[in-house]
Every structure is written in C-alpha cells, then in structure tokens.
C-alpha positions in Angstrom: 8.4 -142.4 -105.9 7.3 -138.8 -104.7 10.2 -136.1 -103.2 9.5 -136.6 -100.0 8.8 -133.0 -98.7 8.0 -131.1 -101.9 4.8 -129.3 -101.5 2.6 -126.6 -102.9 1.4 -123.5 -101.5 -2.5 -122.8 -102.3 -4.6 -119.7 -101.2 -8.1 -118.8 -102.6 -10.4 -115.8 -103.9 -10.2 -114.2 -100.5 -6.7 -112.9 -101.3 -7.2 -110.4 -103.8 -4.1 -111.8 -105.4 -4.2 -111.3 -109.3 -4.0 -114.7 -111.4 -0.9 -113.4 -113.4 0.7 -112.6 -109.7 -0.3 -115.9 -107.9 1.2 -117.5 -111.4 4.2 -115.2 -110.5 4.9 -116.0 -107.1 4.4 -119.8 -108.0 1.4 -120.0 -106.0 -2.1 -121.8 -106.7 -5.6 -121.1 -106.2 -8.8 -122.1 -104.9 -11.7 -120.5 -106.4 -14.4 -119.2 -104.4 -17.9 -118.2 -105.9 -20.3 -115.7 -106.6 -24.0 -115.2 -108.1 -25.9 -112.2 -108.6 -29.1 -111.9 -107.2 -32.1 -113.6 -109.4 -29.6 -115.1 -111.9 -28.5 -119.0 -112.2 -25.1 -118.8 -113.1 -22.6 -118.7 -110.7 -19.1 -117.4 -111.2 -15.6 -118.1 -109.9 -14.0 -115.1 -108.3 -11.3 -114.2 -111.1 -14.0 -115.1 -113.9 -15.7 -111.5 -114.2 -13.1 -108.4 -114.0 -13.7 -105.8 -111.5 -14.3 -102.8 -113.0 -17.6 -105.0 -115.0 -18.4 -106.6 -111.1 -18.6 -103.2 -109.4 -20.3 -101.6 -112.7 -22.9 -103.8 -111.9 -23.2 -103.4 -108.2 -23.6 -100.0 -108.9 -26.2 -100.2 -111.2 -28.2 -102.0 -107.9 -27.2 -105.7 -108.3 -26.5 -107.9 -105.4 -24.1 -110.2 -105.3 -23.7 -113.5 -103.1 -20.5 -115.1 -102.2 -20.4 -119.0 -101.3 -17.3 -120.3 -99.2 -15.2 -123.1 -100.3 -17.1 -125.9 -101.8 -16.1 -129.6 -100.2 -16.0 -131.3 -103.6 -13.7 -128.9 -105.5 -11.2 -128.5 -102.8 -11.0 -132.2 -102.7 -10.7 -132.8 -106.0 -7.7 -130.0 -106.5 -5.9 -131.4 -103.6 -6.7 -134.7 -104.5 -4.6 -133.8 -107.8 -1.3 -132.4 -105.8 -1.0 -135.6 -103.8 -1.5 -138.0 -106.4 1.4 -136.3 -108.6 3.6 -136.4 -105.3 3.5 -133.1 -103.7 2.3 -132.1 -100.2 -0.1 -129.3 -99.9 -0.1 -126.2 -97.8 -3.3 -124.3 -97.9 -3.5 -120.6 -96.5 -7.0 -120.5 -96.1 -9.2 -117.2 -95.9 -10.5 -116.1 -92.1 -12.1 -118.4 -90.3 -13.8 -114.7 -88.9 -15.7 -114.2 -92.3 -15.9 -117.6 -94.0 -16.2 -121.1 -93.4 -14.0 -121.4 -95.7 -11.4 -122.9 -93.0 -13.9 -125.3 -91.7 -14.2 -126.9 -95.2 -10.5 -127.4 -95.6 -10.0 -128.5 -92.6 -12.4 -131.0 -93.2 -11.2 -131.6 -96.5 -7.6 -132.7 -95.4 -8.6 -134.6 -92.3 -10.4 -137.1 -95.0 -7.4 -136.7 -97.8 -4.8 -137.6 -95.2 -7.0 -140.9 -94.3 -6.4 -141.8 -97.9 -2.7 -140.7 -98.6 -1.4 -141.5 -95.1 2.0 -141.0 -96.4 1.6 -137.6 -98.2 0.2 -134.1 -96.3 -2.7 -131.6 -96.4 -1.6 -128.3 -93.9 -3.9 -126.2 -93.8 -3.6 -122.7 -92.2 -6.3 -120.1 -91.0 -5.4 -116.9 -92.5 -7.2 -114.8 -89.8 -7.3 -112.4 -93.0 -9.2 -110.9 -95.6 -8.4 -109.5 -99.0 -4.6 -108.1 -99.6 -3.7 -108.6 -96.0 -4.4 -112.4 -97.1 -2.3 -111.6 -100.2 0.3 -110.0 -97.6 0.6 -113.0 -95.4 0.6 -115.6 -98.7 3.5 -113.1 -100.0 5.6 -113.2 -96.7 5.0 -117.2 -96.9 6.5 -117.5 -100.5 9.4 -116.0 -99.2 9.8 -117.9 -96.3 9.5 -121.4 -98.7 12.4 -120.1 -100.9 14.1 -119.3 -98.0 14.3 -122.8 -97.8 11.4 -123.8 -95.3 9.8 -127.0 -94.9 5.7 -127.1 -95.1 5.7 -127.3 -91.2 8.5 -124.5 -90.5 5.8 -122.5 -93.1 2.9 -123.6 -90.9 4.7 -121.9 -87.7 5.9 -119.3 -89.5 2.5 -118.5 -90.7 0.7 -118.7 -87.8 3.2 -116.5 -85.9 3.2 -113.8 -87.8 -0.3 -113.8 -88.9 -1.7 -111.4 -86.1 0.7 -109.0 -87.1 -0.8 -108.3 -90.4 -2.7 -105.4 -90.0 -5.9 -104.3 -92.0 -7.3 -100.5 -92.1 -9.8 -99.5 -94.6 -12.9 -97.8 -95.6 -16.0 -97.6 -97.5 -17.4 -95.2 -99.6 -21.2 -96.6 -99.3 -22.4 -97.6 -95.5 -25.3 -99.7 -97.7 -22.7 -102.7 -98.2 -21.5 -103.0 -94.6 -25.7 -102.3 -93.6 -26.7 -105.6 -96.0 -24.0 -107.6 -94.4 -25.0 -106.8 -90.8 -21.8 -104.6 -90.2 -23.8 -101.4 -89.5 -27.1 -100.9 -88.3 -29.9 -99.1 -90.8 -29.9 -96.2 -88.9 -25.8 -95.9 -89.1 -26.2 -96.5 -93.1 -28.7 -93.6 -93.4 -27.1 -91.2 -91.3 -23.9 -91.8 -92.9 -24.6 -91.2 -96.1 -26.6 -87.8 -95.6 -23.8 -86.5 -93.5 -21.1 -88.1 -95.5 -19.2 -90.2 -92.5 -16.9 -92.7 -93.3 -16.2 -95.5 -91.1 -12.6 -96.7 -90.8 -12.2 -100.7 -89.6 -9.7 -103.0 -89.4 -9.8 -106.7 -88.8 -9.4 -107.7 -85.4 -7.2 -111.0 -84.1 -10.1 -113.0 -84.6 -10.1 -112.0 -88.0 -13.7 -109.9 -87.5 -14.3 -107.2 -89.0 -14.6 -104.3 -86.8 -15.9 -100.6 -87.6 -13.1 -98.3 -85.0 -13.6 -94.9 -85.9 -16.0 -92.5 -88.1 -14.9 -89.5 -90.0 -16.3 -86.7 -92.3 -15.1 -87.1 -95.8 -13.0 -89.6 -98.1 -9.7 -87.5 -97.5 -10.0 -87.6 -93.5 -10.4 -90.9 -93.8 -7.5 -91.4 -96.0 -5.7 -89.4 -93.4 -6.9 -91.4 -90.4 -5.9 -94.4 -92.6 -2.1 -93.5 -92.8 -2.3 -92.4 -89.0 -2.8 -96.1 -88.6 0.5 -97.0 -90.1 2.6 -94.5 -88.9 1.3 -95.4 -85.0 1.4 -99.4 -85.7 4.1 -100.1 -88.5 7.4 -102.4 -88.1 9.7 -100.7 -89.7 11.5 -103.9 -90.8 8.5 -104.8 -93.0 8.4 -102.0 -94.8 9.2 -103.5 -97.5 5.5 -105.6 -97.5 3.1 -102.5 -97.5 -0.1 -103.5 -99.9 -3.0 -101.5 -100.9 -6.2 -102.9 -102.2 -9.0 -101.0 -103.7 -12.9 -101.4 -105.2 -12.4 -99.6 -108.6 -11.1 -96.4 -107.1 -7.6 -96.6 -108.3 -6.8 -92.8 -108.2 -7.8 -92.6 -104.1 -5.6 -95.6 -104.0 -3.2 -93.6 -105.9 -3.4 -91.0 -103.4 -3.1 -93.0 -100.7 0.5 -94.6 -101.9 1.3 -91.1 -102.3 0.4 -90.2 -98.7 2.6 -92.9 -96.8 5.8 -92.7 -99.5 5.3 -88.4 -98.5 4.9 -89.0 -95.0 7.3 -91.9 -94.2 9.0 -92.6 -97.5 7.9 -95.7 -97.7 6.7 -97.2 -101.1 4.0 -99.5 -101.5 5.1 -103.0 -103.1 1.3 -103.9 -104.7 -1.9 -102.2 -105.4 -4.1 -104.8 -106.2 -7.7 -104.8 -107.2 -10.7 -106.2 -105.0 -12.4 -108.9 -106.2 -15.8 -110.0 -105.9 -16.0 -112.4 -103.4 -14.6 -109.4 -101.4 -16.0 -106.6 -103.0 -19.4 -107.6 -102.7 -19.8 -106.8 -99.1 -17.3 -103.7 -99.0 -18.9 -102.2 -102.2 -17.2 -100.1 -104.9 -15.3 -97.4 -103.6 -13.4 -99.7 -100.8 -9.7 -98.9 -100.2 -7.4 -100.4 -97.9 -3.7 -100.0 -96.5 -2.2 -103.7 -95.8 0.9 -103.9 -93.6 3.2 -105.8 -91.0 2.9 -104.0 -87.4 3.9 -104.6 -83.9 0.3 -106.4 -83.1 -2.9 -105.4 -85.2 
C-alpha cells in the first residue's frame, strides 16, 4: 500500500538547475532536448557542458530545442506512481514552450489510469534560474511540511513575483528567435546597444530598455532590483549566465556593494536556454513586490 500523500517534486531543462543541485535539493528532472543544425543526434539538456555548447555556438552552429516529449514524461511519471508517490511537476513557461501543454496532457491521461494516485502539474510562468528560483522556494515550502496541493497554491501565488532581468551580449540570438527585428540586430551590434528584458506575467519575453555597453547594462540590471526587490527574499537572489562567469562575478559584486545582499546561486545556462540567449547572456533572478 502507497503513503497516501507522499509525492515528488519534478522540474525540467528549463531551470538551469545543475544535476548535482537538483540531486541536492532532492528534486527530479525532466529532460528537454536539443540538436544542432545538420546533425542527427539529439541531446538531453545536461548531456553536453556549457562551456563545449556555447564553444560551438560561437564557432556558428545552431542549435534547436524541442519541448517536452509526450512519451518520456509519461513514462517517468508513470514510474513515480507505480512505486507509490504522487507527482508534482513545476513545468517551464507556458510563454516560451509547450512544454506545459504536454504535461498537462500527460497527467490528465495518467490520472485516468491511477485514479487513486496524482499528477499536479504547475505552469512556471518562468524561464531559466527564475524557474530554478521558484523550484527552490517550493523545496522549502515541502519541508516546511506542505501537502502537494498547499505546494500547488503556494506556487502559483508567488510565481508572478519572481522577477527576471537580463541581457545579451549578441542581438543575432534574440533576431533568429523573432525577439528583435533584423534591423535592431544590425544596428545593435555596430553601435554596441544592449537590450535589457525581463519576463513579463505571461511569462513572454519582453526587450524594456536599450543601453550602450555591457557595464551600463549591468548597471541598469541592479537598478532593477534595487527599484523592485522584497527585502524579505533576500535571501533567494540567483544569477545565471552563458559562459561569462566573470561579468556574472561582477554583477554579485554590484548588488552585495550596493545593497549588501549576497547572491545564494550562480548557475550556468544551459542549452535548451542558451541557444536562443546566446553566449554572453547574464541574468539577475529575484523575489519582488510584482515583476
């Protein structure tokens, strides 16, 4: 007989969340794909490392992503409720992937079969760490004791406070996946601009400002926090970055200097991220008072 009420928390590639720190936090993952242009073999998110992925995208190859596939979410959820446990699935944006859509999907017919065990599935409304910085707020929340629908309520309460601001060193990423216009790419990269976005409660991405040059936008980054932070969150500031460590370096720097507050993770960006942001991505991840 199954513990009535014992469940596991899932996320996916979307999160930026390392393998060792998922493992860590006692947290499970389902792997989204990617293939580069003109090759056969496709590849999970956590299978190639970062630094060789963006090595590669700056040599000129293009990479595809894929969202969730039916079959293996099935299959790995399938596996949780046949061994007795529930399943609670923090699912990347529904604004970026339809990855959502699939799980959804994927429960719905699940529960039809194991009508006495759950499938909750949650749309993060997030991308990259800010999906890591929701999953981490949720792990907290289970060993607080919560039960997988207090999670779900908790989740989807908080979830449009987790705000996103980042940038891009290369406008050609953001051109190729329709974010910016041709025109916008070009004159961007002549004159240097940076455009600083966030991801908006619809989890969209949207470009909000442009600046001259990495530090400005740096700058214009940590403006962001000090005008939309929660102080009681503090504690839950992430950083994510596209092989750029030391400008993510000098961003932690810039918001322990200017508000003493010390970032918890810097984590890379993965592929299934990374290959529409582009090497040279960094982002500030945060709890505010609204997005």
């Amino acid at each position: 007989m199954s513990d009535k009420g014992k469940y596991v928390i899932y996320a996916d590639s979307g999160a930026d969340i390392s393998p060792v720190k998922l493992d860590e936090w006692g947290v499970k993952s389902c792997p989204l794909t990617f293939t580069f242009e003109g090759e056969e073999k496709s590849y999970a998110g956590e299978e190639m490392k970062s630094r060789d992925f963006y090595a590669r995208m700056r040599d000129g190859k293009i990479a595809h992503t894929a969202a969730l596939n039916y079959s293996t979410a099935s299959e790995i959820f399938r596996s949780e409720l046949e061994s007795g446990n529930d399943v609670f699935y923090l699912a990347f944006s529904s604004g970026l992937s339809s990855t959502f859509a699939t799980s959804c999907t994927v429960a719905e017919d699940l529960m039809s079969e194991f009508p006495d065990r759950r499938v909750v599935v949650v749309d993060s409304l997030a991308a990259s760490s800010g999906h890591g910085l929701l999953l981490w707020l949720c792990v907290k929340k289970k060993a607080d004791g919560a039960d997988i629908d207090e999670l779900k309520a908790y989740a989807e309460g908080i979830r449009l406070n987790i705000c996103h601001w980042f940038t891009v060193d290369d406008l050609v990423y953001l051109r190729r996946g329709g974010r910016v216009s041709a025109a916008t790419a070009l004159a961007g990269t002549v004159l240097g601009i940076k455009p600083v976005l966030h991801v908006d409660d619809e989890g969209h991405l949207i470009n909000m400002m442009k600046v001259r040059g990495r530090k400005a936008s740096i700058k214009a980054i940590a403006d962001k926090f000090d005008e939309l932070r929660n102080p009681a969150y503090d504690d839950a500031v992430f950083i994510s970055h596209g092989d750029c460590f030391e400008d993510a370096r000098l961003l932690a720097q810039t918001v322990k200097e200017r508000f003493g507050v010390k970032v918890a993770l810097i984590n890379d960006i993965g592929p299934v991220i990374g290959a529409h942001s582009g090497p040279g991505t960094l982002a500030l991840f945060f709890v505010g008072e609204h997005r």
